[in-house]
C-alpha positions as CSV (number, residue, x, y, z in Angstrom):
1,X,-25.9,9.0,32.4
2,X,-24.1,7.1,30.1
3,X,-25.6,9.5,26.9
4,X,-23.5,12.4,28.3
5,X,-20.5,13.2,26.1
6,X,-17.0,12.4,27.1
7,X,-14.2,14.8,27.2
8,X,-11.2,14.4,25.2
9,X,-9.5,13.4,27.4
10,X,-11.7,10.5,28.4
11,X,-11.6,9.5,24.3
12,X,-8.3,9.8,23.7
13,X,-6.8,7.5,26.6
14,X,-9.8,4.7,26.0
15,X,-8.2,1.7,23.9
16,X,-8.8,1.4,20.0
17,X,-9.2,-1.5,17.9
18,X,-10.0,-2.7,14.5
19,X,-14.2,-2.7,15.9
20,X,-13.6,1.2,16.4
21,X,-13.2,2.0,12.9
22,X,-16.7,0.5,11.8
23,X,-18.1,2.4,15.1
24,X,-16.5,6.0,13.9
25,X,-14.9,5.9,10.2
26,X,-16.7,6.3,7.3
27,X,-16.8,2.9,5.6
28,X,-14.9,3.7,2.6
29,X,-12.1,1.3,3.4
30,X,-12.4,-2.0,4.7
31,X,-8.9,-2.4,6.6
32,X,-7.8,-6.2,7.9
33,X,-8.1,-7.3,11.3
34,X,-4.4,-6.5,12.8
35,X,-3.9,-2.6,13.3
36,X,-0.2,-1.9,13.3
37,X,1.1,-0.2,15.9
38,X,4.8,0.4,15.2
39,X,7.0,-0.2,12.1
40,X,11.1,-0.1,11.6
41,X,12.2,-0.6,7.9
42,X,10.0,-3.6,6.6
43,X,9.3,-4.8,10.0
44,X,5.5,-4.5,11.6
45,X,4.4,-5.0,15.0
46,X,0.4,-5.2,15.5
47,X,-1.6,-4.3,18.9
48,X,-0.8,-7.9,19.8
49,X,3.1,-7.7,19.3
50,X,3.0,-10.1,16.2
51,X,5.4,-9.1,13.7
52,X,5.0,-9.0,9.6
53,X,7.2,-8.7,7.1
54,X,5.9,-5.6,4.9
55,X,6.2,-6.0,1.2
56,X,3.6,-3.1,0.5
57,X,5.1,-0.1,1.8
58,X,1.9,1.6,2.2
59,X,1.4,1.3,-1.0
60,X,4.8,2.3,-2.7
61,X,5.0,4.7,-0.4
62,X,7.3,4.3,2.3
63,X,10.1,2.9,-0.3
64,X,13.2,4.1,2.6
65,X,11.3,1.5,4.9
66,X,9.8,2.8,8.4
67,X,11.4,4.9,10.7
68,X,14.5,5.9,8.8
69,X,17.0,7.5,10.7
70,X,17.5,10.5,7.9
71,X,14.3,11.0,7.2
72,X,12.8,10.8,11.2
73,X,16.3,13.7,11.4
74,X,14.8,15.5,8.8
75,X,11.6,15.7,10.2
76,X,12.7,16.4,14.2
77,X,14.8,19.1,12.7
78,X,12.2,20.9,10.6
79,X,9.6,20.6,13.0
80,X,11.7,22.7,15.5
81,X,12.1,25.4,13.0
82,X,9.3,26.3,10.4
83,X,5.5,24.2,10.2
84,X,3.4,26.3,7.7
85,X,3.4,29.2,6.1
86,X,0.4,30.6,3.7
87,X,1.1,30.8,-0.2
88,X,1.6,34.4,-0.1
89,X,5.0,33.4,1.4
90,X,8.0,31.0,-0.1
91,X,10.2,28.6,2.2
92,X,13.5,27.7,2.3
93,X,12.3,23.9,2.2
94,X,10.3,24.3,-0.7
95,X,13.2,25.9,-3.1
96,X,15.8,23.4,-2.4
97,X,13.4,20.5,-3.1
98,X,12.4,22.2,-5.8
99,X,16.2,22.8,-7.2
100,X,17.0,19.6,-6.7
101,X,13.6,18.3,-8.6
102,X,14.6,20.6,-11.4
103,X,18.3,19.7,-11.0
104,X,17.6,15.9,-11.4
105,X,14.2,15.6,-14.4
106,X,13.7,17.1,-17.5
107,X,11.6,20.1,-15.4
108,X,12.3,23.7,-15.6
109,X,9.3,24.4,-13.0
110,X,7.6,22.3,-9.4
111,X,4.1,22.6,-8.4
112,X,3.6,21.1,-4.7
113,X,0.1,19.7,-3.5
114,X,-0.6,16.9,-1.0
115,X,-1.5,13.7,-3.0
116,X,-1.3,12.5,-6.0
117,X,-4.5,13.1,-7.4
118,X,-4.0,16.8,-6.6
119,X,-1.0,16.4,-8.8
120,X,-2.9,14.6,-11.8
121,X,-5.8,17.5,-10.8
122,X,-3.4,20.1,-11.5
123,X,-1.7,18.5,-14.8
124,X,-5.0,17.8,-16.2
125,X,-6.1,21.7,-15.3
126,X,-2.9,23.1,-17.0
127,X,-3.2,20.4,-20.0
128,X,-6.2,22.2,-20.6
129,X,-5.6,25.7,-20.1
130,X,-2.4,25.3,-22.0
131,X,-4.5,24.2,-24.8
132,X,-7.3,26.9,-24.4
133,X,-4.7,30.0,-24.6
134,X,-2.4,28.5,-27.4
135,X,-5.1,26.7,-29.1
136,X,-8.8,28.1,-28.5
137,X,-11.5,25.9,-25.9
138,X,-12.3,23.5,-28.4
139,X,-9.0,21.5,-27.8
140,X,-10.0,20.0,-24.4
141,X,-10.1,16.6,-24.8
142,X,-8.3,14.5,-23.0
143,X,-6.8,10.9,-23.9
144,X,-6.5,8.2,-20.9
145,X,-6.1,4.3,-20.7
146,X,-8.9,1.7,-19.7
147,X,-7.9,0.4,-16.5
148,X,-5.7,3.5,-15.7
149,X,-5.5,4.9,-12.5
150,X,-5.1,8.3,-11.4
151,X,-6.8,9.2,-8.4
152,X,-10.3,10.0,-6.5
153,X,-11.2,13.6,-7.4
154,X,-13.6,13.7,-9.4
155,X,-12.0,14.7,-12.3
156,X,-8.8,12.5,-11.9
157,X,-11.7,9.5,-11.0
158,X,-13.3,10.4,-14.5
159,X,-9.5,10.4,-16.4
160,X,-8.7,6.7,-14.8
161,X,-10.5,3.9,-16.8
162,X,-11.7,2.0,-14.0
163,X,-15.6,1.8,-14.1
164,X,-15.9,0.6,-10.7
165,X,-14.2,3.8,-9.3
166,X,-17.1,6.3,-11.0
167,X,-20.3,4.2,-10.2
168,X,-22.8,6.5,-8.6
169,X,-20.9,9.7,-9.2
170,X,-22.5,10.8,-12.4
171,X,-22.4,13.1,-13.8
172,X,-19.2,12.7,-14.4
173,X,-16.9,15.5,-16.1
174,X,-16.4,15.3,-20.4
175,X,-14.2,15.2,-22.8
176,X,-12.5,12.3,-21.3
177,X,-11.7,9.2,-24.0
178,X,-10.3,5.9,-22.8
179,X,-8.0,3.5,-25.2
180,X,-6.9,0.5,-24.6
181,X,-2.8,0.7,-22.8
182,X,-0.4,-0.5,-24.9
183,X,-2.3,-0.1,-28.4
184,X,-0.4,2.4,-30.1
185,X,-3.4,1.7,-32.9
186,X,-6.3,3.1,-30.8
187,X,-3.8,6.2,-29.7
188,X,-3.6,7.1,-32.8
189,X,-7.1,6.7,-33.8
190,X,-7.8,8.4,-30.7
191,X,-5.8,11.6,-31.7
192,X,-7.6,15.0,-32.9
193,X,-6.9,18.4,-33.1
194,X,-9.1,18.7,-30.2
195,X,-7.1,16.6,-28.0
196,X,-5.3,18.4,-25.1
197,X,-3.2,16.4,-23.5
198,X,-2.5,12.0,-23.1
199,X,-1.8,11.1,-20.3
200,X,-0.4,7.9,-19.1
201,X,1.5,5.1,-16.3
202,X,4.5,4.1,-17.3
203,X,3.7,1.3,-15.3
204,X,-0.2,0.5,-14.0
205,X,-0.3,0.1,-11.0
206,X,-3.9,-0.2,-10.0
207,X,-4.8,-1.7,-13.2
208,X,-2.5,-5.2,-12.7
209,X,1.2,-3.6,-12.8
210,X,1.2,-3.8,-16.3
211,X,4.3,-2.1,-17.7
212,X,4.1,0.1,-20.7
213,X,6.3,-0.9,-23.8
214,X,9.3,1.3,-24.8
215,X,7.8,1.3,-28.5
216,X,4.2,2.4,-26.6
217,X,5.5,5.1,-25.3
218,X,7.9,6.1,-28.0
219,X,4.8,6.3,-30.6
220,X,2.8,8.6,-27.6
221,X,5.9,11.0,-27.7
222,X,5.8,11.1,-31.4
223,X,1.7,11.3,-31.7
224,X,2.1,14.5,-29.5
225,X,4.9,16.3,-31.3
226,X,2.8,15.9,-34.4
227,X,-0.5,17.0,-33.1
228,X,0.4,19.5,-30.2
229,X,-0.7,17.6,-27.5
230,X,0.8,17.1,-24.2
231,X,2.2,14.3,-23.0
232,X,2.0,13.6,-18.9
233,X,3.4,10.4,-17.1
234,X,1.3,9.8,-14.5
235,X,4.9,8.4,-12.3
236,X,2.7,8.9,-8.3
237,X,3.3,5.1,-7.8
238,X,5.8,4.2,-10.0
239,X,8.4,7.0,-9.4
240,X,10.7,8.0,-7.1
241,X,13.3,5.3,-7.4
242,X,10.6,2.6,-7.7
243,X,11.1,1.2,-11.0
244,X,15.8,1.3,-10.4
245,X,15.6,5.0,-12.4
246,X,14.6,7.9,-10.1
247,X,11.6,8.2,-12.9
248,X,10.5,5.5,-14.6
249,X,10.5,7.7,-17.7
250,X,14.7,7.5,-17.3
251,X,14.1,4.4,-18.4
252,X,12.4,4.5,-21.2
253,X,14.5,7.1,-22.9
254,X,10.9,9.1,-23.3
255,X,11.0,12.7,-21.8
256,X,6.9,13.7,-21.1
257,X,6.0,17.2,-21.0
258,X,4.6,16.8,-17.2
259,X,5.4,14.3,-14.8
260,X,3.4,13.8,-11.4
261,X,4.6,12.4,-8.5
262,X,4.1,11.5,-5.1
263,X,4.0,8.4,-2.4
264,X,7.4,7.7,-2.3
265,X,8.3,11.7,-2.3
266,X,7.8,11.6,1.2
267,X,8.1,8.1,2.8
268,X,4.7,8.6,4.5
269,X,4.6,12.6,4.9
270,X,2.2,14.0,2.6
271,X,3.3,15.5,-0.8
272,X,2.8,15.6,-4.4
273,X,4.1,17.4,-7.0
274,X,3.7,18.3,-10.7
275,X,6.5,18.7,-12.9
276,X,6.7,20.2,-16.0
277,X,8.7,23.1,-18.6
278,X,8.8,27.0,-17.7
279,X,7.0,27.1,-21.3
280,X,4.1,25.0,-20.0
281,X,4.4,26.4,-16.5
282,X,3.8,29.7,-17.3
283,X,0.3,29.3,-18.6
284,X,-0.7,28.4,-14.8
285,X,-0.1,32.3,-13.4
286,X,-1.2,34.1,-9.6
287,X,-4.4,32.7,-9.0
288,X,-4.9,29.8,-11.6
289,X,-4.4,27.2,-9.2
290,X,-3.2,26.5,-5.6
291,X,-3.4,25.1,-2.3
292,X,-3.3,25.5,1.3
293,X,-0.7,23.0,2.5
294,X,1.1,22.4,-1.0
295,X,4.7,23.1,-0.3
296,X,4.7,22.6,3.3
297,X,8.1,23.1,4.8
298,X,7.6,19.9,6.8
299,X,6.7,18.2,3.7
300,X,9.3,19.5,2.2
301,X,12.4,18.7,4.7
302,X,11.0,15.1,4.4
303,X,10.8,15.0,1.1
304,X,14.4,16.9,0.3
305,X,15.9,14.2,2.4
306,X,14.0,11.4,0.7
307,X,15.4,12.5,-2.3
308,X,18.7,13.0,-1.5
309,X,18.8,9.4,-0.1
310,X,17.5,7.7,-3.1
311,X,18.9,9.5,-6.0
312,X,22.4,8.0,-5.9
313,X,23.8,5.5,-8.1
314,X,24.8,3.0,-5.7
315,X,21.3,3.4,-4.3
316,X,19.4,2.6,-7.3
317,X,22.1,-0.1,-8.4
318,X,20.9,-2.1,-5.3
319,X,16.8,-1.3,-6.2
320,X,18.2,-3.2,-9.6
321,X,20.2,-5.9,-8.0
322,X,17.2,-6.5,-5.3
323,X,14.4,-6.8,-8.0
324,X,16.4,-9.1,-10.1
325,X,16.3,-11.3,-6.8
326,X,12.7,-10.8,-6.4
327,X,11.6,-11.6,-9.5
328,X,13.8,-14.6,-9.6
329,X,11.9,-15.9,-6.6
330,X,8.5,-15.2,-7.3
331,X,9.3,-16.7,-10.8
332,X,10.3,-19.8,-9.1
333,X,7.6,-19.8,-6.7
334,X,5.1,-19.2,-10.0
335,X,6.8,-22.3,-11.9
336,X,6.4,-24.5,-8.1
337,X,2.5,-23.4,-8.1
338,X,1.6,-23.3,-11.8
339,X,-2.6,-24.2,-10.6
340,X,-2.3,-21.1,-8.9
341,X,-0.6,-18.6,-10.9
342,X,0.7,-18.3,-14.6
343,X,3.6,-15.7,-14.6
344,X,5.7,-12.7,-13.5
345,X,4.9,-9.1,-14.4
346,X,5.9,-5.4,-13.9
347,X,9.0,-3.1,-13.4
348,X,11.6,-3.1,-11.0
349,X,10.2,-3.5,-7.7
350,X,6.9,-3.5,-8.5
351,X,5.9,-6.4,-9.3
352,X,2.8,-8.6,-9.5
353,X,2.0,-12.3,-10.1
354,X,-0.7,-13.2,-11.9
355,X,-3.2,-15.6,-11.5
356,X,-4.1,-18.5,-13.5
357,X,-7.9,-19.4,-14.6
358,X,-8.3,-21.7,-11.9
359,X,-7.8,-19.1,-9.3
360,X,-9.1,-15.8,-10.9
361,X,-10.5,-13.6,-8.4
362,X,-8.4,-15.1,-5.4
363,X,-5.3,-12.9,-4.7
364,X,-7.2,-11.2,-1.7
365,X,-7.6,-14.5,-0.3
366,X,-4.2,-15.8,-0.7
367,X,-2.9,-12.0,0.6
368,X,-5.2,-12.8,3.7
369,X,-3.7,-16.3,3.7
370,X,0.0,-14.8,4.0
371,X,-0.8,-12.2,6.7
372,X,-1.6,-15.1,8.5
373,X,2.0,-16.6,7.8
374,X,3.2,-12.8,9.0
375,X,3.4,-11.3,5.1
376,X,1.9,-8.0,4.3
377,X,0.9,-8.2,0.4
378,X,-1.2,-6.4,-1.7
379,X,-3.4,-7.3,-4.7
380,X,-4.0,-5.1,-7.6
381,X,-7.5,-6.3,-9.0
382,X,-8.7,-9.9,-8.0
383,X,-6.3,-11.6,-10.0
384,X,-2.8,-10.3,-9.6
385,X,-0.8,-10.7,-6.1
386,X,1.4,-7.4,-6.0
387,X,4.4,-6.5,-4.2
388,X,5.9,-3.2,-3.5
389,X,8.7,-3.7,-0.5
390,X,10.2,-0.8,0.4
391,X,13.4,0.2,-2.1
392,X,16.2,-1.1,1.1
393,X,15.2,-4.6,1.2
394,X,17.4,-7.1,1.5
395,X,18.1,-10.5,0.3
396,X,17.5,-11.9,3.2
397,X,14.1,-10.6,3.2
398,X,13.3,-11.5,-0.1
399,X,14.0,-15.2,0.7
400,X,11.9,-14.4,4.1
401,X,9.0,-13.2,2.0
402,X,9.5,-16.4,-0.5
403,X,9.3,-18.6,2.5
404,X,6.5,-17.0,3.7
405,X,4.3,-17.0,0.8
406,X,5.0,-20.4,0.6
407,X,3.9,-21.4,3.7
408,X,0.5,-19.0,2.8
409,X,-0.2,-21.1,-0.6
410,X,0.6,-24.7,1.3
411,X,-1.8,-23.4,4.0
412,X,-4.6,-22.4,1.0
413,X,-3.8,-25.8,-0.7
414,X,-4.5,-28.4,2.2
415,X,-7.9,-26.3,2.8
């Protein structure tokens, strides 16, 4: 008897926890212990009602905190109105985020997907078909950085320079070269008139938030105006207010000729999107590329609303004030604990300590260590300690989180 199947009903109402995943997910993720069961802007409650302080936002993602009040409004609203609709149809959703996209970047033209890969899949696809019809096939190439990061398709897997991402996938798609970031040397010697398209993160997320320099950059812009190739920011983690510039590109006074973005578009509700020129655009026509959910109204509402709330001056003014306090602390912290890391790194609020020889290949156990203490960090590699707070924290929480992490490395220390 008990080999019959439950009903749905049965399933649904019988209690979860973190055992369940290893009984019914595939293991591609190997989640902590606590499962959180509510949030409310950087505050966490677990099943157990222990509270964290939540300096990852889901990975850059939910940058307006949990639960914001426009963006849960946005979403009610919408959700009473429009869900889906197939591509043989527009939404009124869709073309005001898409204005207002437009309105605020260098882009003439939006394509909407659901990720970010699917964004980097569909630059790297147009990159190359540009090329093909203004160039011929033989300019396919295309020029990425070791230890870049750009997503789990296959394809976008193959254009990130992380080894340990494409193990046991070969073969793996060609005409792929990886330089080293930051080495405006190896760019060049990587260019060729078969090369489509460079593509690269502003900031590296996955790879150690390592920020690119302006003069990095700068030479990238120039290496493409002289040989035709395209230049795409990869901005999915990065963007969207992230770095105190609504792109980090703003920044950096370096206009690319695609930009992809997502996470932070929609605080948690799926969406991506690829930007780019109505030149460019126009080489992706009916039937070149597309997808079912991609410009969702739901996703959309969200996302408009995400927008709107972030792309204000006195909004971004306070990202800039609130990673000036960050870094402050985590520089102090770093000069307090100099065994355990060696320095301060990144852009804005995204930012990562690294560690020092003596404690390479520890930041998951000192970001287990300060979960403990009720601080949800991230790592980025084994030897940087990263944080990405949502974009609305305040100084009081920066202190918490100092406080915290203190209490995590004392606790690491005396065992």
């Amino acid at each position: 008897m008990n080999d019959l199947p439950r009903t749905l009903h049965e399933t649904t109402v019988a209690p979860v926890t973190r055992q369940t995943f290893d009984a019914v997910m595939v293991p591609t993720y190997a989640p902590t212990t606590m499962v959180p069961v509510r949030g409310l802007g950087l505050d966490v409650w677990d099943q157990t009602g222990k509270q964290y302080l939540d300096f990852t936002a889901g990975i850059a993602v939910t940058s307006l905190g949990h639960a914001h009040p426009a963006i849960v409004a946005a979403l009610v609203q919408q959700a009473g109105q429009l869900w889906h609709l197939g591509n043989g149809y527009t939404n009124e959703p869709v073309l005001r985020l898409a204005r207002a996209l437009t309105e605020a970047t260098f882009a003439d033209r939006v394509f909407f997907c659901n990720s970010g890969a699917e964004a980097n899949e569909a630059a790297f696809k147009l990159a190359r078909k540009y090329a093909h019809e203004k160039s011929g096939p033989q300019r396919s190439r295309i020029v990425s950085c070791v230890n870049a990061f750009h997503g789990r398709t296959l394809f976008t897997v193959s254009v990130g320079g992380q080894p340990k991402y494409t193990e046991g996938f070969a073969p793996l798609p060609g005409g792929i070269t990886h330089i080293p970031f930051n080495d405006i040397d190896a760019a060049r010697a990587a260019a060729g008139d078969d090369v489509c398209a460079f593509v690269v993160e502003p900031v590296q997320g996955e790879g150690g938030v390592m920020p690119a320099t302006a003069a990095y950059l700068q030479a990238l812009r120039a290496l493409c105006d002289e040989t035709g190739a395209l230049l795409i920011f990869d901005e999915v983690q990065c963007g969207v207010g992230r770095t105190g510039a609504l792109y980090a590109y703003m920044n950096y006074g370096v206009v690319p000729d695609m930009l992809t973005t997502a996470k932070a578009l929609g605080n948690g509700y799926p969406i991506g999107a690829m930007l780019t020129t109505s030149a460019i655009a126009a080489h992706f026509g009916p039937g070149a590329h597309g997808t079912t959910y991609g410009g969702n109204p739901l996703a959309c509402a969200v996302a408009l609303a995400v927008l709107e709330t972030i792309n204000t001056p006195a909004f971004l003014s306070r990202v800039n004030e609130a990673a000036a306090l960050l870094r402050q602390t985590l520089n102090t912290i770093a000069s307090d604990y100099p065994q355990v890391f060696s320095g301060v790194r990144g852009s804005g609020l995204m930012l990562g300590m690294v560690l020092a020889d003596g404690w390479r290949g520890r930041a998951k156990e000192i970001s287990k260590a300060a979960e403990t203490e009720g601080l949800m960090v991230l790592i980025a590699g084994m030897d940087v300690l990263r944080f990405l707070p949502a974009l609305t924290v305040s100084d009081i929480q920066i202190a918490q989180a100092g406080q915290l992490l203190r209490r995590a490395l004392d606790q690491l220390a005396g065992a």
